[in-house]
DOGU-140131 format. One record per residue (C-alpha): x, y negated, z. Coordinates in steps of 0.05 Angstrom, whole numbers, always signed. Example, Ala and Ser with C-alpha at 12.3 -4.5 7.8 and 13.67 -1.06 7.14 Angstrom:
<atoms>
((+246, +90, +156))
((+273, +21, +143))
</atoms>
This chain:
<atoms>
((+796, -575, -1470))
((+855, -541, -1505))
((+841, -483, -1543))
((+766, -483, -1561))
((+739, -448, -1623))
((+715, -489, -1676))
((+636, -461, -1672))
((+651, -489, -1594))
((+615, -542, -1574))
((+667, -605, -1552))
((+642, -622, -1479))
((+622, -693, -1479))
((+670, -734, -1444))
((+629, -746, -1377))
((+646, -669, -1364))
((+714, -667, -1384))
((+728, -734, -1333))
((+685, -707, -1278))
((+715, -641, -1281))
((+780, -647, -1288))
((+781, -694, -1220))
((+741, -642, -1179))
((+789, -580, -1201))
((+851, -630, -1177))
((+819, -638, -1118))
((+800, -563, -1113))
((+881, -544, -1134))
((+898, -605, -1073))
((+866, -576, -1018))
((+900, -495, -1031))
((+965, -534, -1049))
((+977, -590, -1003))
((+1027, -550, -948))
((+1073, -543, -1012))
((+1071, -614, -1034))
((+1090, -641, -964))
((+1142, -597, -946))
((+1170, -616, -1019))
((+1167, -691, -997))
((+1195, -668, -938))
((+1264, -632, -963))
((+1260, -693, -1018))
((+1276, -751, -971))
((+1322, -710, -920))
((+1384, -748, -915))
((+1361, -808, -935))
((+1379, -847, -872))
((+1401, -833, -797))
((+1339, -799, -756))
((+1333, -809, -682))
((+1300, -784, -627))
((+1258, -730, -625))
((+1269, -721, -701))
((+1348, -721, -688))
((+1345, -639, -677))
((+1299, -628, -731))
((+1334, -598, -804))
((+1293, -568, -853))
((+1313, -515, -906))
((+1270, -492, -962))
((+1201, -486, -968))
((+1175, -441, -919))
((+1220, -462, -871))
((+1198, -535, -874))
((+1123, -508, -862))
((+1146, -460, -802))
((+1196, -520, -775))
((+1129, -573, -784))
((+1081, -532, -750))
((+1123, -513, -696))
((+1141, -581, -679))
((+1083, -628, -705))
((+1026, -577, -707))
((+993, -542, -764))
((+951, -614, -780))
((+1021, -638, -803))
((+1027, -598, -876))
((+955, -637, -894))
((+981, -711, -871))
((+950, -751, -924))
((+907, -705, -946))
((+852, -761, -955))
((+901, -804, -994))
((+905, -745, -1032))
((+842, -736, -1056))
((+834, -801, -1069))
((+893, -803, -1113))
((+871, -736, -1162))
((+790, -767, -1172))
((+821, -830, -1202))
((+876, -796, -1222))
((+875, -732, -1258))
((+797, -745, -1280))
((+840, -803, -1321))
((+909, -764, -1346))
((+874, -694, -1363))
((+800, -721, -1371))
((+813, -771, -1420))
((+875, -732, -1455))
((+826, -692, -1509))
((+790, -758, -1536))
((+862, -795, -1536))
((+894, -736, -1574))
((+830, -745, -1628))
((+838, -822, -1623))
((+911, -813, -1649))
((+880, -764, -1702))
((+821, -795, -1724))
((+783, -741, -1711))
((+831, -690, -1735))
((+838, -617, -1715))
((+906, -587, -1702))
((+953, -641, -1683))
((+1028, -638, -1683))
((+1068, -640, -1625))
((+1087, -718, -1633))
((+1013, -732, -1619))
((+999, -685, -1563))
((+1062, -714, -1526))
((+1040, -798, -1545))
((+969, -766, -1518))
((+1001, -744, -1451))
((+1046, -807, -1449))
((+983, -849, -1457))
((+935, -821, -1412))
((+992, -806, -1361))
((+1024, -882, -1360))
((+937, -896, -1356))
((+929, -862, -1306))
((+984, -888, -1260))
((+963, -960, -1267))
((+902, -940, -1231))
((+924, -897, -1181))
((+985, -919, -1153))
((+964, -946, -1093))
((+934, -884, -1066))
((+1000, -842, -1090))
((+1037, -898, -1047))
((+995, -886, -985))
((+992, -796, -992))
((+1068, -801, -994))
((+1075, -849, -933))
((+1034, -812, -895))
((+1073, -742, -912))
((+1131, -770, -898))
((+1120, -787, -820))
((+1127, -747, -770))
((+1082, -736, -722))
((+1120, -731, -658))
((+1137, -756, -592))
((+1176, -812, -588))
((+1174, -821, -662))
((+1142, -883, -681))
((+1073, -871, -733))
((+1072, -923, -790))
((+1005, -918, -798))
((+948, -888, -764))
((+892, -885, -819))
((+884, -877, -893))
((+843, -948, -903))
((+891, -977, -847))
((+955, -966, -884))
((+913, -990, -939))
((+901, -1051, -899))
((+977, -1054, -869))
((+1015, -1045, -938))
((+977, -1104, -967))
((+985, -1145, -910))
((+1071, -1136, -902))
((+1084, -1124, -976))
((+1030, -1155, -1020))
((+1004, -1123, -1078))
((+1070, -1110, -1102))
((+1083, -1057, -1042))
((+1013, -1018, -1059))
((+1039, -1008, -1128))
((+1112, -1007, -1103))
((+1146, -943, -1151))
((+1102, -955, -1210))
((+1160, -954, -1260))
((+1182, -884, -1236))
((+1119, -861, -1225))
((+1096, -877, -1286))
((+1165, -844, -1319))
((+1150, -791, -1272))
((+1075, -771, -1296))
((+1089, -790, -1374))
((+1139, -733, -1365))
((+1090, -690, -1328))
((+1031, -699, -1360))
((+1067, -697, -1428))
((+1098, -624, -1413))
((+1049, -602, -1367))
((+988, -619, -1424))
((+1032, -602, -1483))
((+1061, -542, -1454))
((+992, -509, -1431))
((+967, -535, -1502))
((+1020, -500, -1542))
((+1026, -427, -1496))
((+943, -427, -1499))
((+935, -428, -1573))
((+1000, -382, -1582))
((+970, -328, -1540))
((+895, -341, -1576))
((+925, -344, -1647))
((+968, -274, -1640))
((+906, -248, -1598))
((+946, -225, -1535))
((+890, -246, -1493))
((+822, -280, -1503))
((+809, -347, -1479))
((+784, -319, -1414))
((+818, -326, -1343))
((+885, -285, -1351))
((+896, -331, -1417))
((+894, -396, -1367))
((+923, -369, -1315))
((+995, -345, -1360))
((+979, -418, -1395))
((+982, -462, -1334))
((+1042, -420, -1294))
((+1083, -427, -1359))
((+1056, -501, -1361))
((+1089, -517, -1292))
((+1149, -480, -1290))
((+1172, -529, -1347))
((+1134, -582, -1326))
((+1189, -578, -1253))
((+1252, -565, -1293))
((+1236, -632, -1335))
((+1203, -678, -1275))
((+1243, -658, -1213))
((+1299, -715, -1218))
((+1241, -774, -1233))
((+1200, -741, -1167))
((+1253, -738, -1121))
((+1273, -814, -1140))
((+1193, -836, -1137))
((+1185, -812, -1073))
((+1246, -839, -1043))
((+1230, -904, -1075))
((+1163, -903, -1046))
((+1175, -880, -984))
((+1233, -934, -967))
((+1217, -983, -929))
((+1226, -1069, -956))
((+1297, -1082, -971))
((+1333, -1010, -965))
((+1335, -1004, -1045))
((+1326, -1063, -1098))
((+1295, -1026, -1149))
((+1285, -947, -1169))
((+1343, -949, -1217))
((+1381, -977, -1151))
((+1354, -916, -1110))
((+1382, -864, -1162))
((+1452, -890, -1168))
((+1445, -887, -1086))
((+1434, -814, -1084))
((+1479, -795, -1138))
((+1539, -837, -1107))
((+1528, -818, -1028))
((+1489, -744, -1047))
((+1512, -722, -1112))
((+1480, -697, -1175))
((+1445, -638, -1139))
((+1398, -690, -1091))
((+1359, -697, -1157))
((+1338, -627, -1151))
((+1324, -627, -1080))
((+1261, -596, -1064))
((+1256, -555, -1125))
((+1225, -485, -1103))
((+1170, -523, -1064))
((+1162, -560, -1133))
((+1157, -508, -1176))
((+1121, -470, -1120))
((+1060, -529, -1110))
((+1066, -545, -1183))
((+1059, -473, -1212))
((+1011, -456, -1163))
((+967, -531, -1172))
((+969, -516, -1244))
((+944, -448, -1239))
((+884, -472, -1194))
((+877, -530, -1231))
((+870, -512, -1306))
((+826, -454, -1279))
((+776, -491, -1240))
((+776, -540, -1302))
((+761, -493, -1351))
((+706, -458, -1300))
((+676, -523, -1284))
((+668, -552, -1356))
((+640, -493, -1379))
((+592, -479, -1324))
((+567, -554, -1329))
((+561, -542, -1414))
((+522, -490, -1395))
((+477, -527, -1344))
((+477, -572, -1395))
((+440, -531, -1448))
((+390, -501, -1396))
((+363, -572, -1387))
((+360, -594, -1456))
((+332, -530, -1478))
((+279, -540, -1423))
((+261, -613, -1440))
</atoms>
């Protein structure tokens, strides 16, 4: 991807697609606590719990995870996990797979882009990438959301059931209910998170602080997130309200934002931040690492074979 020597061979795009999706699902599985207790502390206070769930208050990240597995069990921080999954092999292989041959697109085949491109490259495969997904993002974040407790009533019970049950009560429209902020969402992400990792990567190769080894995409991708949260934490929080809400509670997501600044104030757009930054740091960390891995080990498979045949 970012940062390859010119006497590098580009990896066709097959490899770039392929691995980016299996390193997001690689980053998902070490991540996923994080990114639930996040939703989690995101839609607190949204409306009136009851029951069993009336007691229940969670505060900050590890709390939410101890306060989850002590009441719901330690299955509860991977609700949706399947969702999940599905969501980063049609997703990510799309917004970071796709984002070197977009970014050459924009240049005809030029080497060192500006920033403008880089960022209408992330925008692109980002917005791309959303179209496809959304469903699946619809279903992961439903299925974080619930509780799993006594008394507390499960919206759904399976992954292709809620599949099944969101189509059937809300159409298509409620599978890719959220696709405006979503998309707003990961054109911010992908743009910073892309750009970002671009930019640090080639600063650190071109004043030869490190080489472009492990430690180089490791400092990269932390960097890459911690700005990536400070610039996409007020679209998250209102995407997975929006999604999460139920028919009727909000007309649209611009509707759901004025909601939560006029009953929560400015600082509900930042709820959830230190599980953010702390699954989005981390994701990016174990993502960009198991990308870079991956795509090399599979260049080098690559050769092996040809050189044998």
């Amino acid at each position: 991807m970012v940062g390859l020597k010119p006497s590098d061979v580009p990896p066709p795009l097959g490899v770039k697609v392929l691995s980016a999706g299996t390193a997001a699902c690689i980053a998902d599985l070490v991540t996923f606590p994080l990114d639930t207790a996040k939703v989690r502390l995101q839609i607190q206070g949204e409306k009136a719990v009851t029951g069993a769930a009336k007691g229940i208050r969670y505060r900050g990240v590890f709390g939410t995870i101890s306060t989850m597995v002590r009441t719901e069990g330690p299955r509860s921080l991977y609700n949706g996990l399947v969702a999940g999954l599905q969501r980063q092999m049609a997703f990510a292989s799309i917004r970071i797979g796709l984002y070197d041959n977009v970014k050459s697109f924009y240049t005809r085949g030029k080497d060192n882009p500006n920033v403008g491109i880089r960022i209408l490259a992330g925008c692109t495969t980002g917005a791309l990438a959303v179209s496809v997904a959304q469903p699946t993002d619809v279903v992961k974040v439903r299925f974080q959301a619930q509780m799993n407790l006594q008394g507390v009533g499960r919206r759904y019970s399976g992954t292709m059931k809620a599949y099944r049950q969101i189509f059937q009560h809300e159409g298509l429209r409620g599978l890719w209910k959220g696709t405006l902020p979503n998309i707003t969402r990961n054109a911010l992400v992908n743009c910073t998170e892309l750009v970002s990792y671009d930019l640090i990567k080639e600063a650190i190769l071109k004043h030869k602080l490190m080489s472009d080894t492990l430690p180089c995409h490791f400092v990269s991708a932390f960097g890459a997130g911690f700005i990536t949260t400070v610039i996409a934490s007020p679209v998250d929080v209102v995407k997975t309200r929006y999604m999460n809400s139920p028919p009727g509670q909000y007309r649209s997501s611009l509707n759901c934002a004025w909601t939560m600044m006029t009953k929560e104030g400015p600082t509900a757009f930042y709820k959830g931040f230190v599980p953010s930054f702390l699954r989005l740091g981390s994701w990016n960390v174990v993502m960009f690492v198991s990308f870079e891995q991956l795509k090399r080990a599979m260049m080098m498979s690559r050769s092996r074979i040809e050189a044998t045949s």
